[in-house]
Every structure is written in structure tokens, then in C-alpha cells.
Backbone as ProteinMPNN parsed JSONL, in Angstrom:
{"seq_chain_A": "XXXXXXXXXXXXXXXXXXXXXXXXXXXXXXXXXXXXXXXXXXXXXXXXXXXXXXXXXXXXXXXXXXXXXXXXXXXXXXXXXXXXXXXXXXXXXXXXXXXXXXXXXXXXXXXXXXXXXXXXXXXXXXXXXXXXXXXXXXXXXXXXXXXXXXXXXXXXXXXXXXXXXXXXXXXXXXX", "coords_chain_A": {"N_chain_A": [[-32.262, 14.644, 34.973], [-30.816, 16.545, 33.494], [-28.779, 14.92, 32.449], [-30.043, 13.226, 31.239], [-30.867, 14.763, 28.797], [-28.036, 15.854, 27.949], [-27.144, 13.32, 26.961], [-29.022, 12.598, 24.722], [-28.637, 14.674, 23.207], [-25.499, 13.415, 22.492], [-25.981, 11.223, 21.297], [-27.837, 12.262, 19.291], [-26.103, 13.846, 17.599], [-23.901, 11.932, 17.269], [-25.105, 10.087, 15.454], [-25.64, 11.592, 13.521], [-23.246, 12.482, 12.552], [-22.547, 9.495, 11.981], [-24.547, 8.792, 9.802], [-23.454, 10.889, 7.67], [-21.171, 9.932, 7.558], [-21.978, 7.653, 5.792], [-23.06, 8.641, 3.511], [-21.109, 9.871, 2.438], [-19.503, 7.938, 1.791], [-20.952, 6.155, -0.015], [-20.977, 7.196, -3.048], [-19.177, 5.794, -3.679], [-16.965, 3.213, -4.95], [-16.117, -0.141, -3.69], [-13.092, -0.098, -1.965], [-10.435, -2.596, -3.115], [-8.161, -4.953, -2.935], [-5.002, -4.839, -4.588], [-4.574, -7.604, -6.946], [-2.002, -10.002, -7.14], [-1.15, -12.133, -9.916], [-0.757, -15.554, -9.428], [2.352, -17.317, -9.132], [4.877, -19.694, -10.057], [7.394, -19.486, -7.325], [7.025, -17.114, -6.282], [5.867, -15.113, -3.214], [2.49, -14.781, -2.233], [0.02, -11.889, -0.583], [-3.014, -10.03, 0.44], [-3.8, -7.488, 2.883], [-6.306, -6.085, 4.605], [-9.254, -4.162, 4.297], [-8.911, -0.646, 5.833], [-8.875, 1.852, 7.702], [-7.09, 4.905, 7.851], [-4.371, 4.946, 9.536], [-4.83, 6.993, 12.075], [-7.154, 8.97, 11.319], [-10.64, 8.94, 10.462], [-12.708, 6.555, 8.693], [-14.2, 7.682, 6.956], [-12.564, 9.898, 5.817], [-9.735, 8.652, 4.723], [-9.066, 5.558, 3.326], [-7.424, 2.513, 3.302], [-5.812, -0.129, 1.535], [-3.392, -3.139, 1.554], [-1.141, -5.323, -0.533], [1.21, -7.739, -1.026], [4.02, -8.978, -2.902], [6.622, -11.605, -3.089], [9.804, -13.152, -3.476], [10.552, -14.748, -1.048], [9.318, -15.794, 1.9], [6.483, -13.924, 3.031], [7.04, -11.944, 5.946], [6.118, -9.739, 7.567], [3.848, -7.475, 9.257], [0.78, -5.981, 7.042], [0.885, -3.669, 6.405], [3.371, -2.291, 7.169], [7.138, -1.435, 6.85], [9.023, -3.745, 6.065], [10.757, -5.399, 7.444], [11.685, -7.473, 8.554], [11.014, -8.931, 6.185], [12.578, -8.173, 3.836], [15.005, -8.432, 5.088], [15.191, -10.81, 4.652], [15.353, -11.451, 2.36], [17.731, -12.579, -0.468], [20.365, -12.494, -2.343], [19.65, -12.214, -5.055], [17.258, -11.56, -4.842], [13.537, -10.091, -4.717], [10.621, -7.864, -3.623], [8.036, -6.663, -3.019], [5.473, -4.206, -2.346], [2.692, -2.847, -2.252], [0.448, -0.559, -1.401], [-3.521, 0.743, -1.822], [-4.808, 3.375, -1.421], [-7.302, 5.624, -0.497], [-7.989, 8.773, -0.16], [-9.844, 11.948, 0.941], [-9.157, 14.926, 1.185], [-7.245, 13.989, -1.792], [-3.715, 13.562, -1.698], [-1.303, 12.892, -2.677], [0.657, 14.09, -5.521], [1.896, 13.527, -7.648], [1.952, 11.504, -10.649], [1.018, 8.262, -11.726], [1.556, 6.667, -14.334], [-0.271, 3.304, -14.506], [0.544, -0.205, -15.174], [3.28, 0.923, -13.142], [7.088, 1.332, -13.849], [10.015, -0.167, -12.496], [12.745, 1.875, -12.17], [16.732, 1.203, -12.707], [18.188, 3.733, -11.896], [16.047, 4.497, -10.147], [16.767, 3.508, -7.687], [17.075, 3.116, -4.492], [19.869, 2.906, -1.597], [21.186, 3.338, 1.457], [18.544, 2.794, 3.141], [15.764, 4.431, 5.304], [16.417, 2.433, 7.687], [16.939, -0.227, 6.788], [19.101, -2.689, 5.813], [21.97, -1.948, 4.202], [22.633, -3.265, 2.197], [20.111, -3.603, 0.771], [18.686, -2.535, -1.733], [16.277, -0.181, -2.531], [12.929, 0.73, -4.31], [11.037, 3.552, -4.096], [7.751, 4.973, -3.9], [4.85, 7.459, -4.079], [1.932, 7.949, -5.428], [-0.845, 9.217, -7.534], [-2.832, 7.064, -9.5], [-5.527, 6.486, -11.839], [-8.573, 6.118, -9.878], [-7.416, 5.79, -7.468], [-4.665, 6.617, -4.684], [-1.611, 5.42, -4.625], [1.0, 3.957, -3.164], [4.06, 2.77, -3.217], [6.785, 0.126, -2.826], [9.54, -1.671, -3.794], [11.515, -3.723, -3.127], [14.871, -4.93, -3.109], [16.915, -7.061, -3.016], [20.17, -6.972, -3.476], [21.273, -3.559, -3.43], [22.229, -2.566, -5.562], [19.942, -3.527, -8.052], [20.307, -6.331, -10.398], [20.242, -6.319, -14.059], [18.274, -8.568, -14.531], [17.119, -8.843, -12.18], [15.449, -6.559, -11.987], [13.958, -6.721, -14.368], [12.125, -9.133, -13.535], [10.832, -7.846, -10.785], [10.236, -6.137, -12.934], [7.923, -7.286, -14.374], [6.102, -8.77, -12.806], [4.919, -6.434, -11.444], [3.921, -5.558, -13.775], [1.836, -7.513, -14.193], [0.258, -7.213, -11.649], [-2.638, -6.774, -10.956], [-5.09, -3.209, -10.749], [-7.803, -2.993, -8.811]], "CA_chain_A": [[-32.831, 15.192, 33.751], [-29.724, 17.007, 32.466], [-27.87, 14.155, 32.15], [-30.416, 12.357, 30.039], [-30.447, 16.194, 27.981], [-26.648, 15.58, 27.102], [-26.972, 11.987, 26.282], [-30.014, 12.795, 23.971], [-27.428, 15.566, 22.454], [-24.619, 13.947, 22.245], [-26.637, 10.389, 20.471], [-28.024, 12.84, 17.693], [-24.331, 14.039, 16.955], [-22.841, 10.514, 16.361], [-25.802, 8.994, 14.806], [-25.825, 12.482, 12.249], [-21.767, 12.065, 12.143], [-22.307, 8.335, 11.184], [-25.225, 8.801, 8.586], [-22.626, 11.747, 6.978], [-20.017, 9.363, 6.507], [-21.7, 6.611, 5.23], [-23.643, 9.008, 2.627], [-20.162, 10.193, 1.691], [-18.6, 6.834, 0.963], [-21.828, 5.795, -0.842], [-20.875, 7.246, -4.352], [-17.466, 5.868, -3.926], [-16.796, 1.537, -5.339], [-15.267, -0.431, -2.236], [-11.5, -0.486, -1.909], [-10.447, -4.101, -3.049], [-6.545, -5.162, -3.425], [-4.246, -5.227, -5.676], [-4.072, -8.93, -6.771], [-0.759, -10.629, -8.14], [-0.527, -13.146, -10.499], [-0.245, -16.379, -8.728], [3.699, -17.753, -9.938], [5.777, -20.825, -8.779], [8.531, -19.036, -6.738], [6.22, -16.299, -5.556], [4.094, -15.915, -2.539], [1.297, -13.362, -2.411], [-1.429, -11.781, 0.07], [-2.934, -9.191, 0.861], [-4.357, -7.021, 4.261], [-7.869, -5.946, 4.463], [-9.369, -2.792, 3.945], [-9.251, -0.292, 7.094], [-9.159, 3.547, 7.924], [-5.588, 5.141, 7.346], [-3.85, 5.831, 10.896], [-5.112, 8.903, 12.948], [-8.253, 9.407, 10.778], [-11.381, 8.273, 10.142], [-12.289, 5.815, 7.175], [-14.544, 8.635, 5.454], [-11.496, 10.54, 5.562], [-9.029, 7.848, 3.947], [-9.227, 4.32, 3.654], [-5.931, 1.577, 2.259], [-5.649, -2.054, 1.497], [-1.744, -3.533, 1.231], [-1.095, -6.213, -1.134], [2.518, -7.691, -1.395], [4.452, -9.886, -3.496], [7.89, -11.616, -2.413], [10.734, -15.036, -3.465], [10.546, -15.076, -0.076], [7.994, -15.893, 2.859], [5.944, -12.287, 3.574], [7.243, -12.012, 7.681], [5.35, -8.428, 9.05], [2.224, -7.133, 8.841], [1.08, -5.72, 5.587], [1.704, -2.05, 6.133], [4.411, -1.838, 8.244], [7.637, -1.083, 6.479], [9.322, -5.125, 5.742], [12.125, -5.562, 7.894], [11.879, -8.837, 8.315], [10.66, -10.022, 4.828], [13.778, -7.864, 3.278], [16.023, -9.357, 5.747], [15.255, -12.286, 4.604], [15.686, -11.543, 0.974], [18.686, -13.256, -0.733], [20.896, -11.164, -3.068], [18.578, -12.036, -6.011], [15.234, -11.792, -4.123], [12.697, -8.936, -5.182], [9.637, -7.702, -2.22], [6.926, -5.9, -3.595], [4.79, -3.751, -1.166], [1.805, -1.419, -2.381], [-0.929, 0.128, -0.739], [-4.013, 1.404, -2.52], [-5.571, 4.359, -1.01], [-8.765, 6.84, -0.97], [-7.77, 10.216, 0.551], [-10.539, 12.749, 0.869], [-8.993, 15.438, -0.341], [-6.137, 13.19, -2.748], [-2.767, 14.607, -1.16], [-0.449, 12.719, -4.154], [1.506, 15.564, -5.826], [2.16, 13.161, -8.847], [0.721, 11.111, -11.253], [1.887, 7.638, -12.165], [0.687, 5.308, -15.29], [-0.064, 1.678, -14.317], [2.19, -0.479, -13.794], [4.654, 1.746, -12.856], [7.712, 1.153, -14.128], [11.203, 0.592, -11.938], [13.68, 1.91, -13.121], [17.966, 0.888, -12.097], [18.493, 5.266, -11.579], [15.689, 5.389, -8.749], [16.9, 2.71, -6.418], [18.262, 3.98, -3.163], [20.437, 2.677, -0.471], [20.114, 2.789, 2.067], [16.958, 3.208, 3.117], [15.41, 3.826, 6.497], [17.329, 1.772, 8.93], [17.12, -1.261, 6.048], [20.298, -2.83, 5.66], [22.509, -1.111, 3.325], [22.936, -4.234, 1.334], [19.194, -3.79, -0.063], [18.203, -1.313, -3.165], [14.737, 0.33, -2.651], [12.182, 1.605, -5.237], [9.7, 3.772, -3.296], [6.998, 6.26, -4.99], [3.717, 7.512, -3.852], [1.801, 8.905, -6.379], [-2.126, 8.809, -7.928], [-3.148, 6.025, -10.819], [-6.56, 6.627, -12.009], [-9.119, 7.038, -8.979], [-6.117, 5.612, -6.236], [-3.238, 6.767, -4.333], [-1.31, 3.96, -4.283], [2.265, 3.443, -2.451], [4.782, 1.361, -3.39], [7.467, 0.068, -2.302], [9.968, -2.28, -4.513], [12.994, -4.283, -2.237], [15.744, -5.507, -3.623], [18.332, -8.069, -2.445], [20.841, -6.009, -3.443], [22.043, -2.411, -3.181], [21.928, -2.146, -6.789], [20.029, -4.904, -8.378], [20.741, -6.545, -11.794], [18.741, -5.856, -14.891], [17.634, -9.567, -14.279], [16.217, -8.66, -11.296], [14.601, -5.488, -12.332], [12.832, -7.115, -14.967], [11.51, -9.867, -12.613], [10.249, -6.675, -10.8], [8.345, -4.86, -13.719], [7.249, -8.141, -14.825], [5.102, -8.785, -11.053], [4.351, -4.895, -11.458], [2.433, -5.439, -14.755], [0.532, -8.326, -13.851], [-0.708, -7.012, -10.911], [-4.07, -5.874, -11.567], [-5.583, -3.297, -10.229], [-9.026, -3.552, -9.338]], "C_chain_A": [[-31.74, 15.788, 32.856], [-28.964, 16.136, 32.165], [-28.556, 13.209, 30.789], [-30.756, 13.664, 28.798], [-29.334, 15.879, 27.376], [-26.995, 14.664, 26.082], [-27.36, 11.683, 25.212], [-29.224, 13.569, 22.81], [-26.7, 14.874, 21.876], [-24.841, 12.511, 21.178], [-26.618, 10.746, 18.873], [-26.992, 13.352, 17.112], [-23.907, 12.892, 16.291], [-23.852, 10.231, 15.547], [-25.63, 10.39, 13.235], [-24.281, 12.218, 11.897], [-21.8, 10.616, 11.13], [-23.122, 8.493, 10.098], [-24.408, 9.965, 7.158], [-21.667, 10.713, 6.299], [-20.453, 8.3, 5.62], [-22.259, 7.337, 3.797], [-22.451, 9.32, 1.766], [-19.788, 8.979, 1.006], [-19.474, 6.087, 0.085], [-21.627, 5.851, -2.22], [-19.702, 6.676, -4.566], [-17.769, 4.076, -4.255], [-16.118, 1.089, -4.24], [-13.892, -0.333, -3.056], [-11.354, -1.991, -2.115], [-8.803, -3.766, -3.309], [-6.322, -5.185, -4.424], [-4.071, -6.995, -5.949], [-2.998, -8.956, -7.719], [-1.179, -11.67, -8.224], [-0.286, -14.338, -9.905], [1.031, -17.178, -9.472], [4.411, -18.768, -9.035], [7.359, -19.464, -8.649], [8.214, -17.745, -6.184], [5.302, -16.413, -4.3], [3.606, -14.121, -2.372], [0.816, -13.071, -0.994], [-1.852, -10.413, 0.018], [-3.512, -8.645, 2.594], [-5.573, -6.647, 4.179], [-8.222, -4.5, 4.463], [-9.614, -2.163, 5.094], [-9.292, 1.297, 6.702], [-7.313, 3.78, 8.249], [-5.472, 5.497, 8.995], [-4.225, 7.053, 11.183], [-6.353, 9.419, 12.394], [-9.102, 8.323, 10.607], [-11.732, 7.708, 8.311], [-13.269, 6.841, 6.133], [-13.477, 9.536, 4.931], [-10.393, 9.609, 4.636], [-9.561, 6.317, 4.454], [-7.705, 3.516, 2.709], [-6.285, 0.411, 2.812], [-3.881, -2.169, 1.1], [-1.765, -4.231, 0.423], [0.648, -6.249, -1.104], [2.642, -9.052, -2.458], [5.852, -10.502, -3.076], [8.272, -13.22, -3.0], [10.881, -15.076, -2.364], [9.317, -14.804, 0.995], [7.364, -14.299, 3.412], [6.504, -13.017, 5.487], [6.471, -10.637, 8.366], [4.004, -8.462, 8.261], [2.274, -6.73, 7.822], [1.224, -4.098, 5.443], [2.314, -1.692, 6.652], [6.094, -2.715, 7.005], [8.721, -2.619, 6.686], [10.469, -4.961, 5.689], [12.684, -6.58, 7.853], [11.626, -9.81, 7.05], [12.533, -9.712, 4.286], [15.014, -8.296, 3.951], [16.198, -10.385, 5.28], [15.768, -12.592, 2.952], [17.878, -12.022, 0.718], [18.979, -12.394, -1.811], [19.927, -11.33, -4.211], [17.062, -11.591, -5.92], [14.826, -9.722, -4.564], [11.216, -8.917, -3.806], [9.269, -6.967, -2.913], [5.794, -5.394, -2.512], [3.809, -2.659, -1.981], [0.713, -1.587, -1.987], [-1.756, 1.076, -2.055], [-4.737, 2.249, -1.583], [-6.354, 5.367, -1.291], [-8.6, 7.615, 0.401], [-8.492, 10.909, -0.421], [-9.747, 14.002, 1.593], [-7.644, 14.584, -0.79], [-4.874, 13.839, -1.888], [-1.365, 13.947, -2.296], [-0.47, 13.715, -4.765], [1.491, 14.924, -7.398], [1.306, 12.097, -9.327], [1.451, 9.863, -11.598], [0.914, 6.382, -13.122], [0.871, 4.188, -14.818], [0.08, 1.072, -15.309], [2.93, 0.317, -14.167], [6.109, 0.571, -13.183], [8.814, 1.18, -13.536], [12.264, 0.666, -12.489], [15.533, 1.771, -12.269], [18.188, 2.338, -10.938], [17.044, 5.603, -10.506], [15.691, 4.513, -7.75], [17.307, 3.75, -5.639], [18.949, 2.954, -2.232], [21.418, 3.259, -0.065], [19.185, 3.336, 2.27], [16.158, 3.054, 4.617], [15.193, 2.831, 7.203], [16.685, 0.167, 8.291], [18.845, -1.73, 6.086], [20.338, -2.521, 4.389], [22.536, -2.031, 1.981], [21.503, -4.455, 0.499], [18.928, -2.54, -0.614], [16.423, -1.14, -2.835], [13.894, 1.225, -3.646], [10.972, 1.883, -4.038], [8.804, 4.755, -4.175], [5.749, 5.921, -4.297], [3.131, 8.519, -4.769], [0.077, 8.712, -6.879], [-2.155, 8.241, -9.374], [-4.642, 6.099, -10.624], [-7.435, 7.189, -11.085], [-8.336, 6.362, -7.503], [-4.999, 6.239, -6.193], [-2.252, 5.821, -4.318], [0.348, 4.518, -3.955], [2.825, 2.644, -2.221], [5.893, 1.295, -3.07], [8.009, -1.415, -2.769], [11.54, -2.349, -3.764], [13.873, -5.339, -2.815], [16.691, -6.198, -3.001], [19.744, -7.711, -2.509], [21.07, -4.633, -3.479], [21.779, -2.147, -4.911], [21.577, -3.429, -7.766], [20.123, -5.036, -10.194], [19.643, -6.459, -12.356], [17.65, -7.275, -14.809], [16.43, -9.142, -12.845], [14.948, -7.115, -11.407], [13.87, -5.94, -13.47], [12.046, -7.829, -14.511], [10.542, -8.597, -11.96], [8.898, -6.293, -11.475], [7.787, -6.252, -13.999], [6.192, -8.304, -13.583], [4.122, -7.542, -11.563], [2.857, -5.035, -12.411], [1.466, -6.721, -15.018], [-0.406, -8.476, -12.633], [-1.77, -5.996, -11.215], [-4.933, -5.016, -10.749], [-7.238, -3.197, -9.959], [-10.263, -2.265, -9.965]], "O_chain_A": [[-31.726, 15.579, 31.643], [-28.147, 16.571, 31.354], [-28.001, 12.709, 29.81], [-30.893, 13.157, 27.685], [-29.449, 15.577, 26.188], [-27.138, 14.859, 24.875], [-26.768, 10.875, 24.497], [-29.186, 13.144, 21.655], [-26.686, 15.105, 20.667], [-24.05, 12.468, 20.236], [-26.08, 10.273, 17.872], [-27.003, 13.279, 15.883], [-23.612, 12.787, 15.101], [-23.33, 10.036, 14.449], [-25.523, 9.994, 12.074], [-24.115, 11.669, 10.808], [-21.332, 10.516, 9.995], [-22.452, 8.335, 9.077], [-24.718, 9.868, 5.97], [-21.395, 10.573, 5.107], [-19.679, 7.894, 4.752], [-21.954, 6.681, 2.801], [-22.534, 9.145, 0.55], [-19.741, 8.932, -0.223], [-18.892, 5.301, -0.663], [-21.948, 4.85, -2.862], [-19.095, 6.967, -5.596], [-18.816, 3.633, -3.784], [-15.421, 1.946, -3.696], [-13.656, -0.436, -4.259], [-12.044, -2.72, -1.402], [-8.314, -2.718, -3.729], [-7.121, -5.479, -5.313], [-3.427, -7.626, -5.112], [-2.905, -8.292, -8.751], [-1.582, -12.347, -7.279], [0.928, -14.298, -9.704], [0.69, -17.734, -10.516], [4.539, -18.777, -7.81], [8.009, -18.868, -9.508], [9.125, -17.189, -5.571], [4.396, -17.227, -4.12], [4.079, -12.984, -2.387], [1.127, -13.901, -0.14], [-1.064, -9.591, -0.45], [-3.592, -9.522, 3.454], [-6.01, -7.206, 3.173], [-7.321, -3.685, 4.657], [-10.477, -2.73, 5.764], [-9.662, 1.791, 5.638], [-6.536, 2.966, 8.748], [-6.302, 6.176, 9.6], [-3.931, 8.062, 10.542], [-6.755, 10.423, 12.983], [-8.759, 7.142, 10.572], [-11.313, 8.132, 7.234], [-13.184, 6.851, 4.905], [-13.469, 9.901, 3.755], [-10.28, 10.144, 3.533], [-10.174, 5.981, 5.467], [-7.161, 3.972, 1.703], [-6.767, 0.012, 3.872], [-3.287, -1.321, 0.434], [-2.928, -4.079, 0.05], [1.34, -5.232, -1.141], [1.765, -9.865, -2.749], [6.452, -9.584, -2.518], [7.508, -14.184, -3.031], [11.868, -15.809, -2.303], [8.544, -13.847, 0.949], [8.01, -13.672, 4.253], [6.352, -14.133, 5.984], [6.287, -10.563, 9.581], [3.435, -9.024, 7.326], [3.344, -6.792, 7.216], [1.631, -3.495, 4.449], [2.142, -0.501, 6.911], [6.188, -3.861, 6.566], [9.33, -2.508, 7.75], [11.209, -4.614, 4.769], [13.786, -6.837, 7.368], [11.91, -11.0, 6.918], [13.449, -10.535, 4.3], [16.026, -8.502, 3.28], [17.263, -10.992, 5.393], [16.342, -13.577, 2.488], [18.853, -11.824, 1.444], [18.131, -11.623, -2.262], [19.239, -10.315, -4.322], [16.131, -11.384, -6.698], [15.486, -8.685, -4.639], [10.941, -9.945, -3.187], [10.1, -6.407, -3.628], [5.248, -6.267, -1.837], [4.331, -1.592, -2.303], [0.015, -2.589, -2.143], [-1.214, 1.782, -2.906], [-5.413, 1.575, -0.806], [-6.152, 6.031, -2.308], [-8.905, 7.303, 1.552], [-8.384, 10.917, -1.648], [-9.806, 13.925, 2.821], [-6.844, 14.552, 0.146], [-5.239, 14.861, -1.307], [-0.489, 14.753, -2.611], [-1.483, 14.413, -4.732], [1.134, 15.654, -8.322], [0.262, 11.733, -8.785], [2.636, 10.094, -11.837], [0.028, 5.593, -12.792], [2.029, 3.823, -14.611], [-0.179, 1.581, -16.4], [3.282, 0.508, -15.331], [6.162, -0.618, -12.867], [9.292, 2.312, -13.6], [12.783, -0.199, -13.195], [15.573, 2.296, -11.156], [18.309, 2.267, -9.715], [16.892, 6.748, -10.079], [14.799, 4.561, -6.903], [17.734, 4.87, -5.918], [18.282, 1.92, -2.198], [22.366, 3.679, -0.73], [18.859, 4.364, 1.677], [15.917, 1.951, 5.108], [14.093, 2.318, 7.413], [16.064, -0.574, 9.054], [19.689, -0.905, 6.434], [19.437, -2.619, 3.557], [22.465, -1.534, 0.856], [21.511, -5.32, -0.377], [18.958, -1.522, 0.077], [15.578, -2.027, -2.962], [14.196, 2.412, -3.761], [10.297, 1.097, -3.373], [9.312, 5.268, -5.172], [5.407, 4.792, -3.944], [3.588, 9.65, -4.939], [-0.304, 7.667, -6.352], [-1.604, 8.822, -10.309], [-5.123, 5.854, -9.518], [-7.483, 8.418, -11.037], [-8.923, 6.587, -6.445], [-4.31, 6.496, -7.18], [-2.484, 5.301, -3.226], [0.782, 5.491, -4.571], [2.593, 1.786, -1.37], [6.406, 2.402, -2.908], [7.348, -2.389, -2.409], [12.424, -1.492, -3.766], [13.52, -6.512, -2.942], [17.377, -5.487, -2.268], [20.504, -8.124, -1.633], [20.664, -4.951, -4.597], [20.912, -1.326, -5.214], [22.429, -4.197, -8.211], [20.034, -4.124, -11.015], [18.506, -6.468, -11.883], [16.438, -7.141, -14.982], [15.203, -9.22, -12.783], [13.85, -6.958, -10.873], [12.816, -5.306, -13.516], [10.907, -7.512, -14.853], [9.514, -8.335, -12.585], [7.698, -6.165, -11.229], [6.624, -6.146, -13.611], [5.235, -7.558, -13.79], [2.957, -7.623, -11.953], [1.656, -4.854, -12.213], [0.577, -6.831, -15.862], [-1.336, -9.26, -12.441], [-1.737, -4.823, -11.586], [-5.643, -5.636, -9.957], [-7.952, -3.332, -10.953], [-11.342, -2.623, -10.437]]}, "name": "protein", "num_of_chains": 1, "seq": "XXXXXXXXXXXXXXXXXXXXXXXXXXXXXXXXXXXXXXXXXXXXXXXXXXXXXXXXXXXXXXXXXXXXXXXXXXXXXXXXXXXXXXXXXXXXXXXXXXXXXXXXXXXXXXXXXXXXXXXXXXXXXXXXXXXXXXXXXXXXXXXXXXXXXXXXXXXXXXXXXXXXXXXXXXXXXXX"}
């Protein structure tokens, strides 16, 4: 008898837990990707919409989308060791995540498309080879967090390649 007592307990918990979250995410539009532009010398995709590491998805939720002159090689939110490896000194990698964090935790604010600019590359860049230039920024655009992440083939890339760049940037749309 006490055991079917708990069970009875611990039922009406999850089932009130699950009817909480879904009432929360109810007023909210789904998460959809960022799409790029389909371009000869580009390849696209994106990842699917899940629940952010360590929390649940009423708590956050992210989709990835990338762009790349070279073949995407990792998963889509894991930090593109192998795509940027692969990049060739001209090559450009495009990585952003859109995310819905309950409460927002972005500090800054950034107009779409973001703009990269030569003065916020870095290299290097966690345990990237030194030989690639990184634009990173996490910041909130309208009702997303979004996190991006702009890989360069070189260390400091040419204005050719930084316009290639914003050009991707501002035809990805988001949704």
C-alpha cells in the first residue's frame, strides 16, 4: 500500500511538472534555424531543435545552423575542429546558434546581421590552430540569444574574405 502511496505521489508531480512546462512554452513561436542562402561554393545545414545542456527545454532551448567553403565535419554545436582544420587560407566557417533562455542571460545587444569586423578577430582561439582568425559574440537580436561563431582560414583574414563573411551573415535569415 505505501508503495502504491509514493507512486501515486510521485505520478502527480511529473505529470503537474510536465503540464507547467508545456503551458510555459505555449505563448512562446517554435525555435526554427537560421537558414543560409543556398550559393555555389557553399554548403549549409542545420541541427534540430533540443534543450540546452544540463537543463531542461522549458528552461532553454537552441538550434545550430552553419555555413562553410568547406564540407561541415562535427556535430552542429560542438566547437569545429575539424571543419576549421579543414579550412584553406581563404575559407570562411560560419557557426550560430539561436537560443531561448528563460531568464535571457545575454549582457548585450546585437542588430541583425551582425557585422564582422578585421579589429575583433582573435588568434588563437581555444586549442584552434593558431593559423585561424575567430569572430565569436554572444549576444540578444530581437526575441533570440544567438551565438556565433565566424572561422577564418587565416589568423588575420583579408578584407576579401571578411566581406564574403558579412555577405553569408546578411543573407541569413532569421526566422
Amino acid at each position: 500500500m505505501r508503495f502504491s502511496v509514493v507512486f501515486v505521489a510521485v505520478s502527480a508531480v511529473a505529470a503537474l511538472s510536465a503540464a507547467v512546462a508545456l503551458s510555459a512554452g505555449a505563448g512562446t513561436t517554435a525555435l526554427t534555424p537560421i537558414k543560409f542562402a543556398p550559393k555555389p561554393g557553399w554548403f549549409t545545414g542545420a541541427g534540430t531543435v533540443h534543450a540546452c545542456p544540463g537543463v531542461s527545454a522549458a528552461k532553454c532551448t537552441r538550434v545550430t545552423s552553419w555555413a562553410s567553403t568547406v564540407r561541415w565535419r562535427d556535430c552542429p554545436d560542438c566547437l569545429p575542429h575539424n571543419t576549421v582544420g579543414a579550412l584553406p587560407a581563404g575559407g570562411v566557417a560560419i557557426q550560430i546558434s539561436l537560443i531561448r533562455e528563460n531568464p535571457a542571460t545575454a549582457t548585450e545587444a546585437v542588430v541583425w546581421p551582425a557585422q564582422v569586423r578585421a579589429a575583433d578577430i582573435v588568434s588563437p582561439f581555444e586549442g584552434l590552430p593558431s593559423r585561424i582568425g575567430v569572430y565569436r559574440r554572444f549576444a540578444r537580436t530581437g526575441s533570440y540569444e544567438v551565438y556565433m561563431l565566424v572561422a577564418f582560414g587565416r589568423a588575420h583574414p583579408t578584407a576579401a574574405q571578411l566581406a564574403l563573411a558579412n555577405a553569408e551573415l546578411r543573407a541569413a535569415k532569421l526566422p
